[in-house]
C-alpha positions as CSV (number, residue, x, y, z in Angstrom):
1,X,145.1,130.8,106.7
2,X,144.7,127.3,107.8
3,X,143.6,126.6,111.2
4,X,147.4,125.4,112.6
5,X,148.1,129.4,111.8
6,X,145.0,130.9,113.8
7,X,144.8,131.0,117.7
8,X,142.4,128.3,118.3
9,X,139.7,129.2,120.9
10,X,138.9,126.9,123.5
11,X,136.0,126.6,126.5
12,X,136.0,124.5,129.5
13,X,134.3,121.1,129.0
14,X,130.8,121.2,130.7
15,X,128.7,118.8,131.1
16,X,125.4,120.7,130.3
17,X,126.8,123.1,127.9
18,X,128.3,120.1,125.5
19,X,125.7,117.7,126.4
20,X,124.1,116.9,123.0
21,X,127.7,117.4,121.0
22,X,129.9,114.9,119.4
23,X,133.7,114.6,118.1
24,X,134.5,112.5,115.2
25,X,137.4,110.9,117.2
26,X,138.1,108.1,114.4
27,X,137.8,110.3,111.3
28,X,140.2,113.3,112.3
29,X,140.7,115.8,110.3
30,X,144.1,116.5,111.2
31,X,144.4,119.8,109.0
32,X,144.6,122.1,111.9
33,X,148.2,121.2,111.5
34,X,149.3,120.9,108.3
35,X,151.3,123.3,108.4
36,X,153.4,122.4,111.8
37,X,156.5,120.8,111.2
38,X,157.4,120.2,114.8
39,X,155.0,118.5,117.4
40,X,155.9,117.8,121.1
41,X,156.7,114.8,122.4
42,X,157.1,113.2,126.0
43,X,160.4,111.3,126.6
44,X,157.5,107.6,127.4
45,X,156.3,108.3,123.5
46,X,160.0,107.7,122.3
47,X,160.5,104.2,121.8
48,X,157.2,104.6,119.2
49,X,157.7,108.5,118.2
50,X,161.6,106.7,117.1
51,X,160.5,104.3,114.7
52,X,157.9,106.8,113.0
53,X,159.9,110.4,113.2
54,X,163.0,111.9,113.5
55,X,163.0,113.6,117.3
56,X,165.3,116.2,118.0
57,X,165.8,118.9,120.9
58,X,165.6,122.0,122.0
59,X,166.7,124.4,124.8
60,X,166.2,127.8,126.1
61,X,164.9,130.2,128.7
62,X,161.7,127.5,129.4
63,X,163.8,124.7,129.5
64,X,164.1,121.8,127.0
65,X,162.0,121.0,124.9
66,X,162.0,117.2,123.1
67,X,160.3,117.4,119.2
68,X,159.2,115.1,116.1
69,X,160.0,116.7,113.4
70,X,157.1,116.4,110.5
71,X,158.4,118.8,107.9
72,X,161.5,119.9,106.2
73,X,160.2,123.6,105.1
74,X,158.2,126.3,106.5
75,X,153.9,125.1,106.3
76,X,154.3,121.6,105.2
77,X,153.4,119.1,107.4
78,X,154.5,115.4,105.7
79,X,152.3,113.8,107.9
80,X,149.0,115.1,106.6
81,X,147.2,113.8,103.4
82,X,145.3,116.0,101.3
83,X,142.3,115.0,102.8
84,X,143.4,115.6,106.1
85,X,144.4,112.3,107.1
86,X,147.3,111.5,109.7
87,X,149.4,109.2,107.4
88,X,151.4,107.2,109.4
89,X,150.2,104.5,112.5
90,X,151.5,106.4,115.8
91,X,150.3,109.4,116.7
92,X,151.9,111.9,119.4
93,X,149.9,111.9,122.4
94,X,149.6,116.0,122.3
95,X,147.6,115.1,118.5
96,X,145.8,112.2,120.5
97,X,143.7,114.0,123.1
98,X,143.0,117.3,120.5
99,X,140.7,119.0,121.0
100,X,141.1,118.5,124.1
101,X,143.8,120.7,126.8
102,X,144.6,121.2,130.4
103,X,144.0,125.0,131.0
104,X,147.1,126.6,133.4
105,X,145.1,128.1,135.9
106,X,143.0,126.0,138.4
107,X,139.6,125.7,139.6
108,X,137.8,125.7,143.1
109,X,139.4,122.7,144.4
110,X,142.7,123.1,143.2
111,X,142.5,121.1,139.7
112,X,143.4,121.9,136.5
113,X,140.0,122.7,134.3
114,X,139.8,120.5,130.7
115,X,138.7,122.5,127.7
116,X,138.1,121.9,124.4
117,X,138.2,124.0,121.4
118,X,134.5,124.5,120.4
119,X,134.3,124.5,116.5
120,X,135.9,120.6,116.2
121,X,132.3,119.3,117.9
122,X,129.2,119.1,116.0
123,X,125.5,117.9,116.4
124,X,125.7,114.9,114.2
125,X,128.5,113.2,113.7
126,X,131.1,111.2,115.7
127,X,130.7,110.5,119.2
128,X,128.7,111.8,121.8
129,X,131.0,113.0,124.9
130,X,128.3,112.8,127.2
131,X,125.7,109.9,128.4
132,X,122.2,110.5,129.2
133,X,123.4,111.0,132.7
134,X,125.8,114.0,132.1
135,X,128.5,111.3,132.6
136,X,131.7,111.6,131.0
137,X,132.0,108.7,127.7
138,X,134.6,105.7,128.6
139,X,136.5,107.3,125.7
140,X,136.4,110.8,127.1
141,X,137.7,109.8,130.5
142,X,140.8,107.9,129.1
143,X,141.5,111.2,127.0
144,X,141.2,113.4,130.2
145,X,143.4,110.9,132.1
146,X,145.8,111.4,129.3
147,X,145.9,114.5,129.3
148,X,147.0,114.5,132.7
149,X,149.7,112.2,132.4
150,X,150.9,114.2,129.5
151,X,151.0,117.6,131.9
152,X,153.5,115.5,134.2
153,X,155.3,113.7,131.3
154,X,156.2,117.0,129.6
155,X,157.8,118.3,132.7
156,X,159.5,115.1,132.8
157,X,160.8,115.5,129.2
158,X,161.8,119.1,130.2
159,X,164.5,117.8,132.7
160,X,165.9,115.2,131.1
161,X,166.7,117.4,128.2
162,X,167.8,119.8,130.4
163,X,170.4,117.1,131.9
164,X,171.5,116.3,128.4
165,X,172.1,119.8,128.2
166,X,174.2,120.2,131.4
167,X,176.0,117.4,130.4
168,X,177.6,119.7,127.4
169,X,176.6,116.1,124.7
170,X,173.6,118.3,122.9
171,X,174.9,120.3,119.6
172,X,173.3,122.7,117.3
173,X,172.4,121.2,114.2
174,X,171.4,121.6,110.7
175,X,169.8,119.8,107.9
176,X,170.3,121.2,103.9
177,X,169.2,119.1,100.9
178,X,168.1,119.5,97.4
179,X,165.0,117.9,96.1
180,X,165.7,116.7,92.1
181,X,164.4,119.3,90.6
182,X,167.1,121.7,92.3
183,X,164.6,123.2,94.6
184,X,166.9,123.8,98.3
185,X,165.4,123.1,101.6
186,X,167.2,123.6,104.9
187,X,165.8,123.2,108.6
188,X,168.1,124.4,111.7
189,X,167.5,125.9,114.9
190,X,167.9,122.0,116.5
191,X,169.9,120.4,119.1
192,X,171.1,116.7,118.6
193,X,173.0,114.6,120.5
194,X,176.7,114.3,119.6
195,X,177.5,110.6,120.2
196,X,181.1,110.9,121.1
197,X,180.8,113.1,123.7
198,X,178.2,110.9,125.1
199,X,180.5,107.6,124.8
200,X,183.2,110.5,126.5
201,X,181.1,111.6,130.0
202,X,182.2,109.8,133.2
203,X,181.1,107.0,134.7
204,X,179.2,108.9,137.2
205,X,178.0,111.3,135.0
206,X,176.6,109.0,132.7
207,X,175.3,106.7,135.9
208,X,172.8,110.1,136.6
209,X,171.4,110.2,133.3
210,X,170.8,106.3,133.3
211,X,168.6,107.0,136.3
212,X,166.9,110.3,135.5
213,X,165.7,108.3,131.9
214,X,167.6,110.2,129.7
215,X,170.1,108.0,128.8
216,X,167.5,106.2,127.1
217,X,165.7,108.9,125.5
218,X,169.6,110.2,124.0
219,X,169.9,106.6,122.1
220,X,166.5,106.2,120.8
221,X,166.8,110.0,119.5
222,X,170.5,108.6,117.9
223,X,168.3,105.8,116.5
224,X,165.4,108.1,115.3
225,X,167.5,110.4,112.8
226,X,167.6,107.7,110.8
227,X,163.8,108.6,109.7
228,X,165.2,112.0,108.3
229,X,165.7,109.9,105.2
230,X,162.2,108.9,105.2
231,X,161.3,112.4,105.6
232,X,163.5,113.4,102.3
233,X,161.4,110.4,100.6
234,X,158.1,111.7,101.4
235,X,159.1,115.8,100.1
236,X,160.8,114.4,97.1
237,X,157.1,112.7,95.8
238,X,155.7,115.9,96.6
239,X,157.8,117.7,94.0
240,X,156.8,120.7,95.7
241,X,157.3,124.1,93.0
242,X,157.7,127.1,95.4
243,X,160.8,128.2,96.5
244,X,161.1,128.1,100.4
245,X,163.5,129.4,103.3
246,X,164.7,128.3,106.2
247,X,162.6,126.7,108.7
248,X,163.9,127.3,112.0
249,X,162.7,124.4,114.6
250,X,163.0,127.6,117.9
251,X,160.7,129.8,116.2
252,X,158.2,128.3,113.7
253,X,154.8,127.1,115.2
254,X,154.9,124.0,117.5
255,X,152.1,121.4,118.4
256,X,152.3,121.8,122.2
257,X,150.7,119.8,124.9
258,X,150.2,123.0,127.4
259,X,147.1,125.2,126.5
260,X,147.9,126.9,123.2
261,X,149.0,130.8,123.1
């Protein structure tokens, strides 16, 4: 069971407790998720996220939901070498500040506790989180004010989707394709905007998603399913042997910026 499979464990950051530990910030190993195929993004991470993955939708009960897509079958995360490298330039900012989460509950005065998942720190190697002082590092400060921005851009995310949605453009999709050696892969359970409904709304319909941003975020998700291709690319030099099912986006395990279940 790889660790993207197991229910990661995580602690609140303490100064004294973590002290003397370190993080190897610029040699990840980003094998806790090679086996997501869907991280989340914020709706600020798209005109980056557009150019490197294919970002689709989803909606339900909790709202919408706005995802990169890094797989085309169940466990296989494309963006993962075999030594645990992240193989493409950007990185989604929920994969950024790991190990690091907001926790939803709140402390004394009202603010949201950081915590980290213990076993990615060691005594040796990386960098230390902590000065001599018991002061946050620069580095660990900029990653705890991302994280905060992230809380407030996912909820952000969540309602433009969500106006998407109401605006009756967002359509269930489905990908199939066959790798050459006949093997079948299909991925479904998405929601993609359907461009001629979008060119359809009214003025004034189309005037409110301009200002609530995602106007924006519909054309640079139009723009980004262009990188399914790439996607097919990287599984066909895989020549993967097993056969596989369907990967449904709603239900397989998601990279999420709130504290993990």
């Amino acid at each position: 069971m790889t660790p993207a499979q197991t229910k990661p464990e995580f602690t609140i950051l303490h100064r004294e407790a973590h002290r003397l530990l370190k993080f190897k910030r610029l040699d990840r190993d980003m094998n806790w998720v090679s086996g997501v195929i869907t991280v989340n993004l914020a709706a600020s991470e798209m005109p980056s996220a557009a150019l490197a993955f294919p970002c689709v939708m989803t909606h339900g009960e909790e709202g919408g939901r706005l995802l990169a897509v890094t797989g085309l079958e169940q466990g296989r995360n494309l963006f993962v070498g075999a030594q645990g490298q992240w193989l493409v330039d950007y990185m989604p900012a929920v994969l950024r500040t790991w190990p690091f989460r907001l926790l939803n509950q709140q402390d004394g005065e009202g603010a949201r506790p950081v915590a980290v998942q213990r076993e990615a720190l060691n005594l040796s190697e990386g960098d230390a989180l902590f000065d001599e002082k018991g002061q946050e590092m620069p580095w660990l400060q900029a990653v705890m004010q991302e994280l905060v921005a992230l809380d407030a851009a996912e909820a952000t995310t969540s309602t433009m989707v969500n106006a998407l949605h109401a605006a009756g453009v967002l359509t269930e999709r489905a990908l199939q394709a066959v790798l050459p050696n006949g093997r079948q892969m299909e991925l479904t359970g998405f929601l993609s905007v359907d461009e001629n409904k979008l060119n359809a709304l009214e003025d004034k319909v189309v005037a409110d998603l301009h200002r609530q941003g995602a106007l924006a975020m519909a054309y640079l998700h139009l723009l980004s399913l262009r990188k399914f291709k790439d996607l097919m690319n990287m599984a066909v030099a895989l020549e993967p042997q097993a056969e596989t099912t369907a990967a449904p986006l709603g239900a397989e395990k998601t990279a999420e910026a709130s504290e993990p279940a």
